[in-house]
C-alpha positions in Angstrom: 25.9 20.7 2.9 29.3 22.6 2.9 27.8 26.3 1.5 31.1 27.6 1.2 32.4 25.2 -0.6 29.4 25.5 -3.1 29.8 29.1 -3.1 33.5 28.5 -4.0 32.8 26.3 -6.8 30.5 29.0 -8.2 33.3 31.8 -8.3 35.6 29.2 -9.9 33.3 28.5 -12.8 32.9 32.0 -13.2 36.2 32.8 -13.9 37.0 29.8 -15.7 34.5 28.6 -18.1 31.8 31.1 -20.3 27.8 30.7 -20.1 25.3 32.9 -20.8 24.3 33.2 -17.2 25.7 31.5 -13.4 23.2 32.1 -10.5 23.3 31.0 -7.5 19.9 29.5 -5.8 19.5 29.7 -1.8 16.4 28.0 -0.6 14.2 28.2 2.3 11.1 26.6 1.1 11.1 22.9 2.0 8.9 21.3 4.4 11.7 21.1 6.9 12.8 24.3 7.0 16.4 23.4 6.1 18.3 25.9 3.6 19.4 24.5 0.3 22.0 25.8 -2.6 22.2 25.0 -5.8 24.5 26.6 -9.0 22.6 27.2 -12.3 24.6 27.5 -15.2 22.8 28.8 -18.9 24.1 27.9 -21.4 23.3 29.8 -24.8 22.3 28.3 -28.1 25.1 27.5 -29.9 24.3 27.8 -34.0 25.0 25.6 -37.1 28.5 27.3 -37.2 29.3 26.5 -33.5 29.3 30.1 -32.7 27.5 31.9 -29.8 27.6 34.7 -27.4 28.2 34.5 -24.1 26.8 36.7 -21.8 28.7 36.1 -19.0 25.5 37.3 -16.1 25.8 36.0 -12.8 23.0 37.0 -10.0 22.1 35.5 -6.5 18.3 34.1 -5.6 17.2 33.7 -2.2 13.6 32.0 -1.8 13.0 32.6 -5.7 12.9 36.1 -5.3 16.3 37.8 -7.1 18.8 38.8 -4.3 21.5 40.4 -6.0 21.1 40.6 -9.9 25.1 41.7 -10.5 27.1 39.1 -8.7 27.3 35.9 -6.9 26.4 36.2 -2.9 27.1 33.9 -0.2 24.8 33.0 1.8 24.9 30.4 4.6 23.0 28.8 7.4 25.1 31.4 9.9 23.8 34.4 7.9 20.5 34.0 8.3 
């Protein structure tokens, strides 16, 4: 898995597109030991008029646990 490239995708949809919240997901809990990423996008309810709001968060987990609840971290297999 290319992390940075993950991580860079994350920074890209932050400045491009709105959501309600973009987290980044770092994961050391599988059976094998081997870290996994993944990018979570909320999106918020959109009502009858097509209008929402768009809250814009972004925050970092690491094992479930919050890492960082103001911004997007990179973390990779050379960090930890």
């Amino acid at each position: 898995m290319d992390f940075g490239a993950t991580f860079d995708l994350s920074l890209y949809i932050r400045d491009t597109f709105c959501y309600d919240q973009l987290s980044l997901d770092y994961d050391l809990t599988r059976a094998d030991g081997v870290l996994s990423q993944q990018i979570i996008v909320v999106m918020p309810e959109i009502d009858t008029d097509f209008k929402a709001t768009f809250e814009m968060k972004t925050c970092t987990y690491f094992n479930r646990q919050m890492h960082d609840g103001s911004d997007l971290i990179e973390i990779g297999e050379k960090s930890l």
